[in-house]
RODO-2510 file (C-alpha; in nm, 4 decimals, decimal comma):
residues 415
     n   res          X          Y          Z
     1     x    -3,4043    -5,6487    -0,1649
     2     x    -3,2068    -5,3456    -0,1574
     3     x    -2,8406    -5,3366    -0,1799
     4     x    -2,7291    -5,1763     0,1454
     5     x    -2,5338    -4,8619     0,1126
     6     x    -2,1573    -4,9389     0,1181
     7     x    -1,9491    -4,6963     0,3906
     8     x    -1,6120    -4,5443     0,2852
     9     x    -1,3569    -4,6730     0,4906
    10     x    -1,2553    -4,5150     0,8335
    11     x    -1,0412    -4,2371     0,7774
    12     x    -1,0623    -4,1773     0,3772
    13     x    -1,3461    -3,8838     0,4405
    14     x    -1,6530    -3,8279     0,2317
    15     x    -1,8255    -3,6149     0,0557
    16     x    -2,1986    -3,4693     0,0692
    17     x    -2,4236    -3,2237    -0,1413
    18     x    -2,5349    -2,8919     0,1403
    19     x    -2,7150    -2,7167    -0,1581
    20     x    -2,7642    -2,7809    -0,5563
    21     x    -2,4232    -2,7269    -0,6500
    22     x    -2,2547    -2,6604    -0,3393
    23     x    -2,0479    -2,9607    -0,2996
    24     x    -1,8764    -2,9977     0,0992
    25     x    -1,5824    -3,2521     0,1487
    26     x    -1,4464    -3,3589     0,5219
    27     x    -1,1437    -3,5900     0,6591
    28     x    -0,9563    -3,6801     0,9404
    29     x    -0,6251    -3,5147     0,9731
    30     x    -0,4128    -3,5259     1,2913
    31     x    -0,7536    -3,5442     1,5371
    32     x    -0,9626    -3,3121     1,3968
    33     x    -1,1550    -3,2982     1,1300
    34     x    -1,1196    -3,0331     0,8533
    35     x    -1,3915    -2,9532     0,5715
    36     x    -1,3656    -2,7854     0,2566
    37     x    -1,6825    -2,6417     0,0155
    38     x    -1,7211    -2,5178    -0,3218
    39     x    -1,7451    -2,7855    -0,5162
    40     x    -2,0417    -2,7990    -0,8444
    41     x    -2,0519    -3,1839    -0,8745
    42     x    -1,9860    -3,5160    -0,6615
    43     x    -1,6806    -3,5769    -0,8721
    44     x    -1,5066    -3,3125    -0,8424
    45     x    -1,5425    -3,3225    -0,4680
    46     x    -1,4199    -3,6773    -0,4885
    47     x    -1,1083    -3,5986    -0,7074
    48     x    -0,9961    -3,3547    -0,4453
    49     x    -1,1043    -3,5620    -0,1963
    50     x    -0,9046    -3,8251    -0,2694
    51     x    -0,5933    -3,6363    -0,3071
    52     x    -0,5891    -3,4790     0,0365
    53     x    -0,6606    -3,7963     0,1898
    54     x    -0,3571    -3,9364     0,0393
    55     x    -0,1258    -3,6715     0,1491
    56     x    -0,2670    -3,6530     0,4965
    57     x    -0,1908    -4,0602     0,4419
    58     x     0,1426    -3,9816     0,3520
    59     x     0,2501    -3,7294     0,5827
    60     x     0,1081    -3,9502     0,8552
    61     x     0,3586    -4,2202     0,7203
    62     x     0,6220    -4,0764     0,6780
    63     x     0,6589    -4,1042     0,3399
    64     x     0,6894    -3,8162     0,0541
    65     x     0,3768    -3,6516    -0,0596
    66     x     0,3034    -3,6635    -0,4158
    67     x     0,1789    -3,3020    -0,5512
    68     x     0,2278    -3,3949    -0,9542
    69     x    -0,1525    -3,5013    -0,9729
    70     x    -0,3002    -3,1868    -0,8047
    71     x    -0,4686    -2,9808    -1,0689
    72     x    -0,3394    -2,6998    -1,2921
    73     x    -0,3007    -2,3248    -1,1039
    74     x    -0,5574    -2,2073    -1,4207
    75     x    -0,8580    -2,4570    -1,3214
    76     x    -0,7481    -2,3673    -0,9272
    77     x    -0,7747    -1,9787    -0,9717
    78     x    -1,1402    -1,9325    -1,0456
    79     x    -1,2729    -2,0676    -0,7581
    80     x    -1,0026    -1,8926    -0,5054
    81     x    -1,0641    -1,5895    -0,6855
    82     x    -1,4667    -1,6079    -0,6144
    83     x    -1,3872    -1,6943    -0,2269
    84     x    -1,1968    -1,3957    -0,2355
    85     x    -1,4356    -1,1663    -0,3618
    86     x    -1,6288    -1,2374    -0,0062
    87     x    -1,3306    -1,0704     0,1852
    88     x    -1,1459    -0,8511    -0,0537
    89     x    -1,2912    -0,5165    -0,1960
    90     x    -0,9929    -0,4801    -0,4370
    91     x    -1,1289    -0,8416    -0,6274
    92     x    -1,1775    -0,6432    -0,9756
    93     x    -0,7658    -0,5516    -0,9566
    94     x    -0,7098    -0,8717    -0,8679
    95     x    -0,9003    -1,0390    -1,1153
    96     x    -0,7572    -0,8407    -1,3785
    97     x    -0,3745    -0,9190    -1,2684
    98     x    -0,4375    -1,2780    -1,2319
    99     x    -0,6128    -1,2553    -1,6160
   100     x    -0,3175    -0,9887    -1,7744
   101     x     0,0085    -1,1302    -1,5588
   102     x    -0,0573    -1,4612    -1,4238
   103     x    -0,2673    -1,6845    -1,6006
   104     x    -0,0285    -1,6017    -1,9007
   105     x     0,2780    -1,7606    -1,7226
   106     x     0,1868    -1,9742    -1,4838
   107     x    -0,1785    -2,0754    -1,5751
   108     x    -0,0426    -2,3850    -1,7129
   109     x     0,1392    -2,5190    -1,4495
   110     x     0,0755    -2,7332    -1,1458
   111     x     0,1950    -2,5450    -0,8241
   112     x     0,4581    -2,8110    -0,7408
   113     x     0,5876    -2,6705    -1,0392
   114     x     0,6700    -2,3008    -0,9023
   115     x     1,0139    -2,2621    -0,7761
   116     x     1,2406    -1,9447    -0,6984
   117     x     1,3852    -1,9735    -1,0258
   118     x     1,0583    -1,9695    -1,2391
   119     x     0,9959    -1,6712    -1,0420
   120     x     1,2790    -1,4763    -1,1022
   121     x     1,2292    -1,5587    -1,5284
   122     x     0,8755    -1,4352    -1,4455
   123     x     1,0224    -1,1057    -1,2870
   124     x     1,2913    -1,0203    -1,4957
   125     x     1,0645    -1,1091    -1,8438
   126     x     0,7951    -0,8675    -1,6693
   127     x     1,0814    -0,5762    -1,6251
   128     x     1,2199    -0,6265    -1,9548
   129     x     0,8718    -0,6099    -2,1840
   130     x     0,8421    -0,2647    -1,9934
   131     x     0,6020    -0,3343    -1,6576
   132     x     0,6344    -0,1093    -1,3663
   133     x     0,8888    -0,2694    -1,0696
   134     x     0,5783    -0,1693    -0,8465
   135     x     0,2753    -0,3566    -1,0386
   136     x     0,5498    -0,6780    -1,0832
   137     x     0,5240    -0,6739    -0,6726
   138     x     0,1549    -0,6394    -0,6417
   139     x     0,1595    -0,9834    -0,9001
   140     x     0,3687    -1,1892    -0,6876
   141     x     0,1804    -1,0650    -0,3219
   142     x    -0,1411    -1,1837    -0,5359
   143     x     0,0259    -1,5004    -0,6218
   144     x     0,1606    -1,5284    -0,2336
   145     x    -0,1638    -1,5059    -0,1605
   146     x    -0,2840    -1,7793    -0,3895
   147     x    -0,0462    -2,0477    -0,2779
   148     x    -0,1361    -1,9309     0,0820
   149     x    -0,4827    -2,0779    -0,0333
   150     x    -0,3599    -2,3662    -0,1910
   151     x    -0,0879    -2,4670     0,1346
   152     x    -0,4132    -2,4873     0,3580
   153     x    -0,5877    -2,7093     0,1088
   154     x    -0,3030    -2,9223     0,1106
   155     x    -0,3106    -2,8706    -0,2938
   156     x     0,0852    -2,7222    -0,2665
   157     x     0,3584    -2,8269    -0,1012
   158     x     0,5057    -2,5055     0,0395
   159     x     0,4570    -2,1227    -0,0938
   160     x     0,7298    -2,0064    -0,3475
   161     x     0,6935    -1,6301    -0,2996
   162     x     0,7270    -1,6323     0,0402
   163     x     1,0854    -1,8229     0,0045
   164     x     1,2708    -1,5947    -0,3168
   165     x     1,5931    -1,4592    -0,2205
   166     x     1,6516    -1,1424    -0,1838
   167     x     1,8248    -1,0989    -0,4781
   168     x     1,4947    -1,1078    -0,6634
   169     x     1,2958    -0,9303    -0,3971
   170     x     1,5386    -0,6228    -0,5279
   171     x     1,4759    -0,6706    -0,9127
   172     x     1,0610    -0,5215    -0,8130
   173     x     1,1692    -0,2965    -0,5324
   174     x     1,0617     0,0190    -0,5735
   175     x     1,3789     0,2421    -0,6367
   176     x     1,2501     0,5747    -0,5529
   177     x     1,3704     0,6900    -0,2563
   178     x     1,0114     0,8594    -0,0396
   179     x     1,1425     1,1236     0,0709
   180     x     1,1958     1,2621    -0,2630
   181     x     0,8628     1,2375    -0,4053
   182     x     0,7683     1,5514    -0,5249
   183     x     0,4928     1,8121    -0,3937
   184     x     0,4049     2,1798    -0,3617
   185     x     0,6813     2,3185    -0,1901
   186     x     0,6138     2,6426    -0,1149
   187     x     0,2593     2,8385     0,0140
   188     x     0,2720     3,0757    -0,2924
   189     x     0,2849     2,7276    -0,5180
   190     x    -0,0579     2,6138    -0,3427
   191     x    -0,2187     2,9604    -0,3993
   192     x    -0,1088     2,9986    -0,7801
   193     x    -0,2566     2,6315    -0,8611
   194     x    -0,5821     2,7281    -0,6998
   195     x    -0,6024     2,9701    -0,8626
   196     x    -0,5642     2,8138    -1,2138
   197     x    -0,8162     2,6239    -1,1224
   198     x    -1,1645     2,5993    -1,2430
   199     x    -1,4379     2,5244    -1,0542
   200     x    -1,5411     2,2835    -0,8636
   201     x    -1,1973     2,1621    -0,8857
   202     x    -1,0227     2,4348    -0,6976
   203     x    -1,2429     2,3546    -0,4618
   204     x    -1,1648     1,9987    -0,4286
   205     x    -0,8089     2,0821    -0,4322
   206     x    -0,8198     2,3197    -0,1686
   207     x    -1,0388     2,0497     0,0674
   208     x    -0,7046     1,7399    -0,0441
   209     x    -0,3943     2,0114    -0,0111
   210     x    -0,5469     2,1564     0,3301
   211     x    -0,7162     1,8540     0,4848
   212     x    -0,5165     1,5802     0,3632
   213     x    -0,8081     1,3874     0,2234
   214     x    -0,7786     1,0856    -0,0152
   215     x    -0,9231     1,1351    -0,3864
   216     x    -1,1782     0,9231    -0,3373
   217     x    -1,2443     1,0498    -0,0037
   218     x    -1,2826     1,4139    -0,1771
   219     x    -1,4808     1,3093    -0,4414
   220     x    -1,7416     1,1483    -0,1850
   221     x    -1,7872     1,4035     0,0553
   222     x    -2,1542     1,4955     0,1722
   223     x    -2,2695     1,8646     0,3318
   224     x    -2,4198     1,6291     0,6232
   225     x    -2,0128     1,5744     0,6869
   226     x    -1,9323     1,8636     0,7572
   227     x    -1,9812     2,0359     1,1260
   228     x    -1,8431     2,4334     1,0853
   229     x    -1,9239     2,5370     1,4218
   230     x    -1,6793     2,2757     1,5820
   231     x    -1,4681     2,3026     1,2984
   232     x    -1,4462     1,9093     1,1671
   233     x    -1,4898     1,7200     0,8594
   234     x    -1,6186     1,3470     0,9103
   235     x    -1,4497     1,1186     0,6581
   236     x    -1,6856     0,8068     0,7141
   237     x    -1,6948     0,6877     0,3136
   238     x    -1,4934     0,7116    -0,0317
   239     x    -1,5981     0,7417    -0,4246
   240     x    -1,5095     0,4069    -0,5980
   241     x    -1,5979     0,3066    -0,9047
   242     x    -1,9411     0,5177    -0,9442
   243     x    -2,0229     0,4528    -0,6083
   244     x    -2,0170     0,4884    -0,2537
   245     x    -1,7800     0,2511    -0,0546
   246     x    -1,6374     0,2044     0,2643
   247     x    -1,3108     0,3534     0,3418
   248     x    -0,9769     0,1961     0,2828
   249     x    -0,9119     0,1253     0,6899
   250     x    -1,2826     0,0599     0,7162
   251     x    -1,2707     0,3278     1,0067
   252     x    -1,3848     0,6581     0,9693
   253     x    -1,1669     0,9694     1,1424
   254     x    -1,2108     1,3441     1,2056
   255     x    -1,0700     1,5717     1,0145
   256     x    -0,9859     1,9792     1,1371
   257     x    -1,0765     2,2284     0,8911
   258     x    -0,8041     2,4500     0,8400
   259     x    -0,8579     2,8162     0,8953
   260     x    -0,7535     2,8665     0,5364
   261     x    -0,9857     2,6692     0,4435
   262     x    -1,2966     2,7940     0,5712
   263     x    -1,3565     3,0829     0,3172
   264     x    -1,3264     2,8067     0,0681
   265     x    -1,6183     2,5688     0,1906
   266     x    -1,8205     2,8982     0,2728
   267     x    -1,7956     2,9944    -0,0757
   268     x    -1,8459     2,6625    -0,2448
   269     x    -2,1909     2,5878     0,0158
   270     x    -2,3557     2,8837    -0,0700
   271     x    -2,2991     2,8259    -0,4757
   272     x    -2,4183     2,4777    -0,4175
   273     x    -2,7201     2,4990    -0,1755
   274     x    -2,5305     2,3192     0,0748
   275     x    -2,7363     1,9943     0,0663
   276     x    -2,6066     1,6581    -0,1117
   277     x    -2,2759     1,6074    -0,2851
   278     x    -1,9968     1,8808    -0,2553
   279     x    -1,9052     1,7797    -0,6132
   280     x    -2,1129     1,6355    -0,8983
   281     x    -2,0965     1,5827    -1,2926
   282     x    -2,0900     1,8977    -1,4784
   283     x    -2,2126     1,6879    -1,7888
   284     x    -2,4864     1,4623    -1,5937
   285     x    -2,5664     1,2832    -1,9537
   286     x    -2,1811     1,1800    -1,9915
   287     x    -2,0272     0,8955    -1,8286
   288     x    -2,2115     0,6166    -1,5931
   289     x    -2,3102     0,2636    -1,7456
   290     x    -2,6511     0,1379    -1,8706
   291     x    -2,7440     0,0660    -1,5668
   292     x    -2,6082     0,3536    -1,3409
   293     x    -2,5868     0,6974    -1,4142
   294     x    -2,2685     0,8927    -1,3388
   295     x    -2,3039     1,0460    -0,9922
   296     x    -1,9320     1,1036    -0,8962
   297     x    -1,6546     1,3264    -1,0831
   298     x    -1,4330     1,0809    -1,1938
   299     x    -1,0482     1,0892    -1,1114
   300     x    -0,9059     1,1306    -1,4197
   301     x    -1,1103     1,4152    -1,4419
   302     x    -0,9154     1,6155    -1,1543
   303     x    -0,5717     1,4754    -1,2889
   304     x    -0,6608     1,6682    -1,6408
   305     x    -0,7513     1,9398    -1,4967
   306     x    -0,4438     1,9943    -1,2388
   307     x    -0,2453     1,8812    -1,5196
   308     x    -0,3277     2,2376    -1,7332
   309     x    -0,3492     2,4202    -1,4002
   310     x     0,0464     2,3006    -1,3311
   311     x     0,1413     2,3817    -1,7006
   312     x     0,0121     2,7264    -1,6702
   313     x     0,1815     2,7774    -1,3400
   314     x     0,4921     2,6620    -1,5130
   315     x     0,5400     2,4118    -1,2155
   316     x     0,6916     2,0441    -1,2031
   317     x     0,3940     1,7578    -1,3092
   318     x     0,2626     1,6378    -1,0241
   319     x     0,0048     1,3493    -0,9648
   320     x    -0,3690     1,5005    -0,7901
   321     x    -0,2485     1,2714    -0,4724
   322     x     0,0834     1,4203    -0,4859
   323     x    -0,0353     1,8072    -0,4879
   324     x    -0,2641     1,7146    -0,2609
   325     x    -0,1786     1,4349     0,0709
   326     x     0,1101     1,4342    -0,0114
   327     x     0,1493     1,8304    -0,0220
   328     x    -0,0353     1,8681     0,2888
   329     x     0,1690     1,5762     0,5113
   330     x     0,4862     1,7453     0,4097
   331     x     0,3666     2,1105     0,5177
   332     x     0,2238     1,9632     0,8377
   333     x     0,5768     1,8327     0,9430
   334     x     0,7588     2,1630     0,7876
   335     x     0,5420     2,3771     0,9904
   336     x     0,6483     2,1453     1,3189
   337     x     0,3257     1,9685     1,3872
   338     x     0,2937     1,6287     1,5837
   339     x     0,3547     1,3471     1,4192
   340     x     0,1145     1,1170     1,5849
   341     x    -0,1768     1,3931     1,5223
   342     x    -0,0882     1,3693     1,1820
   343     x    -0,1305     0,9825     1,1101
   344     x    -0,4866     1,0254     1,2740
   345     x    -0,5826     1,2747     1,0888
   346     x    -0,4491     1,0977     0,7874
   347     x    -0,5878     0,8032     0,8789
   348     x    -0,2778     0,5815     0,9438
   349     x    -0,2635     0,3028     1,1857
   350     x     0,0864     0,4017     1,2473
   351     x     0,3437     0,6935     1,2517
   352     x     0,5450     0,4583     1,0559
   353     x     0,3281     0,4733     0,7419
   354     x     0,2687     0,8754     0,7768
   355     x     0,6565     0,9291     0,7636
   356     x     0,6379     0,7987     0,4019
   357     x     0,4408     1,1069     0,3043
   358     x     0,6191     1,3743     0,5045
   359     x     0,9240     1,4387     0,2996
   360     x     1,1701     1,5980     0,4954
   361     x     1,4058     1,7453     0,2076
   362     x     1,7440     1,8956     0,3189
   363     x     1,6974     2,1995     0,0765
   364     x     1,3522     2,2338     0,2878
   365     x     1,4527     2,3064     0,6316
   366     x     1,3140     2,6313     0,8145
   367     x     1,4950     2,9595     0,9513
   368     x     1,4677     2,7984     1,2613
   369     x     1,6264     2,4684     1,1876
   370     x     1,9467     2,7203     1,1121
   371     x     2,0001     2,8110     1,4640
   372     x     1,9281     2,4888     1,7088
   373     x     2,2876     2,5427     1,7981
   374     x     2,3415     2,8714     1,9344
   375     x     2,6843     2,8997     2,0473
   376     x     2,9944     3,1582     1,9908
   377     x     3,3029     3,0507     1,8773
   378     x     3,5091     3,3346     1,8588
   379     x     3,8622     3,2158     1,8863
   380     x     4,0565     3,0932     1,6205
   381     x     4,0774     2,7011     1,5954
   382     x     4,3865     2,5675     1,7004
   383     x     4,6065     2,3412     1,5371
   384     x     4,6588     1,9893     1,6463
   385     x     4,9823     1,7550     1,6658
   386     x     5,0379     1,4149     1,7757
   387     x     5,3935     1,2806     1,8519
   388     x     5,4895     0,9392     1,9087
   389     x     5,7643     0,9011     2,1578
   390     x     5,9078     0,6686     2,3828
   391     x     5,8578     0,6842     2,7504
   392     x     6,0671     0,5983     3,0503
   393     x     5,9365     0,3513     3,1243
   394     x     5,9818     0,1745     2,8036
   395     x     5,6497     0,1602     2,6635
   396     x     5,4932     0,3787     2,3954
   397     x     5,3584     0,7178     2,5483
   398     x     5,1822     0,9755     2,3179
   399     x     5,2775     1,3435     2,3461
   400     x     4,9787     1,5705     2,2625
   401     x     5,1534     1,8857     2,1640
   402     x     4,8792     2,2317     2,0837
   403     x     4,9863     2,5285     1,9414
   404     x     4,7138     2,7856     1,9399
   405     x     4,7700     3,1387     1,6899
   406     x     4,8844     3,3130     2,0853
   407     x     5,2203     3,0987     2,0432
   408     x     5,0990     2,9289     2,3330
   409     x     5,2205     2,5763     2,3920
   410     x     5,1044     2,3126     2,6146
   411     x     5,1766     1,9800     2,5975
   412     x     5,0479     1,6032     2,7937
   413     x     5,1409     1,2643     2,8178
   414     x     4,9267     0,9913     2,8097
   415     x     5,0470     0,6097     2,9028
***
């Protein structure tokens, strides 16, 4: 006779096989019931299994929830990193800061083990071997993220990041203040860097520093984008690694194509055909993998080339997104235009983001700006004295005396 199949006891959960490998687990936990997938084998499944149950056990009890048995953050991270990959197109940085940053100093460790002062060690050991503040950020929002994962899995306790002090939020603050980040200043600058140019990159300066388009965004553009009678550029995709992608908001926009831009595209059609990519490989043979050949102008590409164009000019170095967003945000707002117009056309889901590229500089106001307050003050300022002194009635009075350059005096009293 058979042996009958033993049940797991009410409440402890189980554990069940939806596809070779694919390994589901399901408990009780405060009246609902909560599942979790991704497990290759039965024991594994069981193993974590067993030590959410026993939380949710001890929670429910009232008694303190023991975290030192959960595994190690280095046998956690593959399989929150390949969840992630579903949702996040940026998986390839992300793999590659867990891998350089992470993993290094933290791979080791259970996550009860993270606290604000292993943090800060991690930050300040980061700062000191050299690491830009900004990157050291992007590290611990990863790891926020992370323990975000591991909080709902009831794996961790609480999350770490989410809890430093500010003291050692400042330590990987960016410093630099935005509205001092540097760009083209002046109309003549623009001109003499086109000019330095070579083709097709003057060209794909021209379409960045007059329509405010990402790199990327640039470097993917299509004829089919562009509609000249109405005068509008549709930004719908973006060049990312040797391929087309989505854009960064996911939502395309409209674009206006700037008067001085018009000769420019005109030009640059006819050379072209006006069919296909605005901007391909000069080299097609260089570049690409073995399994994709190079279709896009790569980004570094641009950056060399503005690079001599900038040395030439005798001009400050600049980054391509600096001479180019940034340089046409900041001439937008200079020349007085609105600045909710702008963050659509930049593609900004707020005015609040656009105001970090339009860097209002004191040494950049216009004529204009000179003369808001147009009033005469012809007279001579007059010279002010205040005298304490005691008043009839016994309590202190304040005589306000004025001499103006006339020899004019006049005089009041104020209780």
């Amino acid at each position: 006779m058979a042996r009958k199949k033993r049940k797991r006891p009410h409440g402890m959960g189980c554990a069940y096989e939806r596809s070779p490998g694919n390994w589901w687990i399901k408990w009780p936990e405060r009246g609902e019931t909560r599942h979790a997938h991704g497990y290759q084998t039965r024991e594994e499944a069981e193993r974590v299994l067993s030590v959410i149950v026993a939380n949710v056990k001890a929670e429910r009890d009232g008694l303190p929830v023991d975290y030192s048995k959960t595994q190690r953050l280095g046998d956690l991270a593959p399989k929150w990193l390949d969840g992630r990959a579903i949702t996040n197109r940026a998986i390839k940085t992300d793999r590659s800061r867990w891998r350089k940053h992470l993993a290094p100093a933290f791979g080791k460790l259970r996550p009860a083990e993270i606290d604000a002062a292993r943090l800060r060690r991690y930050v300040e050991q980061k700062l000191a071997s050299g690491l830009n503040p900004s990157t050291v950020g992007h590290t611990l929002k990863l790891l926020s993220s992370f323990f975000s994962y591991l909080c709902e899995e009831h794996i961790a306790p609480s999350n770490p990041v989410s809890t430093l002090p500010r003291a050692t939020r400042r330590l990987f603050r960016s410093k630099a203040d935005p509205k001092l980040v540097p760009f083209l200043e002046r109309a003549d600058q623009i001109e003499r860097v086109f000019a330095a140019l070579p083709e097709p990159f003057n060209a794909a300066f021209a379409i960045g520093a007059l329509a405010g388009l990402r790199t990327g965004e640039v470097l993917g553009l299509e004829w089919r984008d562009f509609d000249f009678s109405a005068r509008r550029i549709t930004v719908s995709k973006q060049a990312r690694d040797g391929r087309l992608a989505p854009l960064k908001d996911d939502e395309s926009r409209v674009v206006p194509i700037q008067r001085a831009l018009e000769p420019i595209l005109a030009a640059w059609r006819l050379k072209t055909g006006g069919n296909g990519l605005l901007f391909t490989p000069a080299i097609p043979t260089r570049g690409g993998t073995l399994t994709r050949k190079p279709t896009f102008v790569r980004p570094h590409t641009l950056n060399d080339h503005l690079r001599r164009a900038l040395t030439k000019c005798k001009l400050p170095r600049l980054t391509w997104y600096q001479a180019t967003r940034h340089t046409f945000a900041s001439h937008w707002v200079l020349n007085n235009g609105s600045m909710e117009k702008l963050a659509t056309v930049m593609g900004h889901s707020s005015t609040t983001i656009t105001e970090r590229y339009a860097h209002m500089r004191s040494d950049l106001f216009r004529d204009a700006d000179y003369e808001v307050i147009s009033v005469k003050l012809g007279r001579a300022p007059a010279s002010v004295a205040s005298i304490a002194a005691p008043s009839e009635s016994g309590t202190d009075s304040y005589v306000m005396v004025t001499r103006a350059d006339s020899g004019s005096v006049g005089s009041s009293v104020s209780d």
